[in-house]
C-alpha positions in Angstrom: 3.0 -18.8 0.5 1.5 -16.4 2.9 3.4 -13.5 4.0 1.6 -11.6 5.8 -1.9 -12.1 8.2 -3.5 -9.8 9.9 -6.6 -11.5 12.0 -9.6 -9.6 14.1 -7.3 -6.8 14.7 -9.1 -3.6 16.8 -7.0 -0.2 17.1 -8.0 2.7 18.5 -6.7 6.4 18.9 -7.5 7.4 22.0 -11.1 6.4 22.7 -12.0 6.4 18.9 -11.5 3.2 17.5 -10.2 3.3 14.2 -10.2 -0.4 13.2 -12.8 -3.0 13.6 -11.7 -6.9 13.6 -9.7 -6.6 10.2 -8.2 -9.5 8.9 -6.4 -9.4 5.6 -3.9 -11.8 4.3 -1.2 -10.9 1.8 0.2 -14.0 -0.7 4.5 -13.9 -1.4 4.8 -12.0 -5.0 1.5 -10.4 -5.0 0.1 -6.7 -5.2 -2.3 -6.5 -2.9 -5.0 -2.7 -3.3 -6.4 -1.9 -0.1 -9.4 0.9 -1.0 -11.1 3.0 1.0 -12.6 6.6 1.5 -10.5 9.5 3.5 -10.3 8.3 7.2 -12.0 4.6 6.5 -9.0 3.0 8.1 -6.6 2.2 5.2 -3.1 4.8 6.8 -4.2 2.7 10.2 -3.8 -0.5 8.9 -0.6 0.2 7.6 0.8 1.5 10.6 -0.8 -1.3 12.7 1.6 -3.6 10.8 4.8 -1.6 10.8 4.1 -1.1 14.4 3.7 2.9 14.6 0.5 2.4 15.6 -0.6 -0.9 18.4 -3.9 -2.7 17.8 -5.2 -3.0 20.9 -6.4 -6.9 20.2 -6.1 -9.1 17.1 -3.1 -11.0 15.5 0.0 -10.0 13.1 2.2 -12.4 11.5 4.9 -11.9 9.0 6.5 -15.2 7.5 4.7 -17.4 10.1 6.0 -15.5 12.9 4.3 -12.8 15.2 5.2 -9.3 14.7 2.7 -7.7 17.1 4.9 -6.9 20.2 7.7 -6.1 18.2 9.2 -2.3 18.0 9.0 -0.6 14.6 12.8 -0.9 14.1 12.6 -4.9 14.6 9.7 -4.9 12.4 11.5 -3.3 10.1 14.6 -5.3 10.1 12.6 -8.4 9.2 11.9 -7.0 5.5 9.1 -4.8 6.2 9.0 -1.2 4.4 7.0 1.2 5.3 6.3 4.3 2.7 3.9 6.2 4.7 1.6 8.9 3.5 2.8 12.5 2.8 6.1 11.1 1.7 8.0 12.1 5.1 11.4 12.5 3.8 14.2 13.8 5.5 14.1 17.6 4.1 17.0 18.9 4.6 19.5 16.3 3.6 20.5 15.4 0.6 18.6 12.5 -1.8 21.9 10.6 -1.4 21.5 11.0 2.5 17.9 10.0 2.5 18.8 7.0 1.1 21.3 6.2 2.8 19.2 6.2 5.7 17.2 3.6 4.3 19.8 1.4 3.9 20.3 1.7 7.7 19.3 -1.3 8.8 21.3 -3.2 6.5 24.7 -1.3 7.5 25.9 -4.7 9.3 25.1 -7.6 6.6 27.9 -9.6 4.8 28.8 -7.9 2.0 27.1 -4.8 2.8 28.5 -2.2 0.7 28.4 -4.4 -2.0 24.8 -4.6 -1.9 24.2 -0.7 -1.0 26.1 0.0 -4.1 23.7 -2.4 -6.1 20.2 -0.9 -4.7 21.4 2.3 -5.3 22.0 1.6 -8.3 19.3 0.2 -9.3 17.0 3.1 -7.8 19.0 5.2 -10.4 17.5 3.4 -13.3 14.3 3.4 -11.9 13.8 6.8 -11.1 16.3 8.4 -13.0 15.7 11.9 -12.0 17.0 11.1 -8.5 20.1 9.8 -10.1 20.6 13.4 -11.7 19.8 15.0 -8.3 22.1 13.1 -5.6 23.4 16.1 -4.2 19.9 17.9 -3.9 18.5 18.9 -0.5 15.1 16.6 -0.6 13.1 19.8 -0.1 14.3 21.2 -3.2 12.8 18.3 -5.0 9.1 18.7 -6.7 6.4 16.2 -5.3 6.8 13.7 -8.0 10.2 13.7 -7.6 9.9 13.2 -3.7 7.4 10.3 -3.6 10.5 8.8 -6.1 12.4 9.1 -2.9 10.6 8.0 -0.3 9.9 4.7 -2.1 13.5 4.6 -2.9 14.5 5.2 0.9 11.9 2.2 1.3 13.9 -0.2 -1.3 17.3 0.7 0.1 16.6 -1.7 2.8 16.1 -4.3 0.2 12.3 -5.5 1.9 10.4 -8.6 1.2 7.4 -6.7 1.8 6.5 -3.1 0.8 4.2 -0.6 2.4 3.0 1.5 -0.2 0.5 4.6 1.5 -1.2 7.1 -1.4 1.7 7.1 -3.1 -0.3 9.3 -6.0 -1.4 11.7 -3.9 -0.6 14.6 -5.2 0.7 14.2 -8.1 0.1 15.0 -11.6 -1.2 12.3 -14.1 1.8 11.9 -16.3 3.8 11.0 -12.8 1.3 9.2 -11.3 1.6 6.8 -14.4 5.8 7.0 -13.9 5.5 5.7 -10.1 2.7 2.8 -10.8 5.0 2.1 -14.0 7.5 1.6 -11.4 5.6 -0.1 -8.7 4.2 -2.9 -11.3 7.9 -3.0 -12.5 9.3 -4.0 -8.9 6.6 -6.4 -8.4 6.9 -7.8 -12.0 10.9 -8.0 -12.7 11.9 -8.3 -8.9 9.0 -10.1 -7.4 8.6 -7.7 -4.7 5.1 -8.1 -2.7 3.6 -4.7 -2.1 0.6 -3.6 0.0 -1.0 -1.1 -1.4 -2.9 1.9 0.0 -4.7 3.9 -2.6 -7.5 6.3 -2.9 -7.4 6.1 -6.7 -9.0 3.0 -7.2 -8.8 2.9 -10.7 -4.7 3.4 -10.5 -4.6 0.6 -8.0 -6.6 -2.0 -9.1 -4.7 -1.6 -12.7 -1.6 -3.4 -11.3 -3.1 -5.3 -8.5 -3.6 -8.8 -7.9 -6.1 -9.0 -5.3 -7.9 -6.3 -3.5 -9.8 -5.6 0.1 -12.2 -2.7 0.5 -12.3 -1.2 4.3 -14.8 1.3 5.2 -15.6 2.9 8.4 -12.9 0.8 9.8 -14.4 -2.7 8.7 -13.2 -4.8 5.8 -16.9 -4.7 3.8 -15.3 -6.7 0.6 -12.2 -8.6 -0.9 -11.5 -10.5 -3.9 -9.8 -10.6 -7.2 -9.3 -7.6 -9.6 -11.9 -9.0 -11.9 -14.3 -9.6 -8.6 -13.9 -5.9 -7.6 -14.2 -4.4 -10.6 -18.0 -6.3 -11.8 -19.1 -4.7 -8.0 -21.4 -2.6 -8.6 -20.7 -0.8 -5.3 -17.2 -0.5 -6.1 -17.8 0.7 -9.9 -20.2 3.6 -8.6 -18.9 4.4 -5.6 -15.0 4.1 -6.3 -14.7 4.0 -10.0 -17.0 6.5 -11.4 -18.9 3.8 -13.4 
């Protein structure tokens, strides 16, 4: 089942256009990479679908319906997650607050505390280290342990779809491997569909399904894992082959 379409969609800052006719589609229960160089378009994309940012023509559907009037907060309410670049959590409260504030939208569902209880919980076991630091300001936290939190703010509002933007970026290795660990695990054990943003090609396409490549704006290539990875444009340009 298709969850998400994007068709022909144009955006511009300004009078730069940062997007040219893009059309993607994402399948229910996949991981889909979306590659690119610094500025090629992928952060815009992104936004264009969570509605920070307004395509200026084109199409968005989620679930069959049209998103692309809606306000960020209604697209959010419809299971959409946005984890956007640089992490962007709230500094000075507490991990426990952050989170809470992810659940926001979800504060008036049957049996709501119920179910805050049981995503909090289950972000404990998978990032355990914000389990040990509920009561820590966010800006006390290292990076690592911060990107843990913003994608935990992003699952507290228990999303059908999520928005994952460079969420390695700036991180060592070893964590880099705990959060993909982590992002294959929710996808895997929870079938959650995630879009994925991701400058490391070679950390994205290693849990992806599928994959589009966008440069200067323009979606250039899409295919499988396997399809992407015999490019030779891809292998020299994005994976150091």
């Amino acid at each position: 089942m298709t969850l998400l379409r994007m068709e022909h969609v144009n955006a511009y800052y300004g009078k730069v256009q940062a997007l040219y006719d893009v059309s993607l589609i994402v399948e229910e229960g996949e991981i889909v990479a979306l590659l690119g160089s610094n500025g090629a378009g992928k952060s815009t994309t992104l936004r264009c679908i969570s509605g920070l940012a307004k395509p200026s023509s084109g199409q968005i559907w989620f679930d069959d319906a049209s998103i692309l009037k809606l306000k960020p907060n209604a697209i959010a309410s419809k299971g959409i997650s946005h984890v956007p670049e640089g992490r962007r959590i709230f500094p000075n409260l507490t991990v426990a607050e952050n989170l809470f504030m992810g659940a926001y939208s979800r504060r008036k569902d049957r049996n709501a505390a119920t179910a805050y209880n049981q995503r909090l919980a289950f972000i404990g076991e998978l990032f355990p280290r914000l389990q040990e630091r509920l009561s820590q300001k966010g800006k006390t936290l290292s990076g690592g342990e911060q990107q843990m939190l913003a994608i935990g703010r992003g699952l507290m509002m228990n999303p059908r779809i999520l928005l994952l933007d460079e969420p390695s970026m700036g991180l060592s290795p070893l964590l880099c491997d705990h959060i993909f660990t982590a992002i294959e695990r929710l996808n895997r054990d929870r079938g959650l569909t995630i879009l994925l943003v991701e400058q490391n090609a070679n950390l994205a396409l290693s849990v992806a399904h599928r994959g589009y490549l966008i440069q200067q704006g323009s979606m250039v290539l899409s295919g499988t894992v396997s399809d992407l990875l015999q490019n030779n444009n891809v292998r020299s340009v994005y994976l150091g082959a």
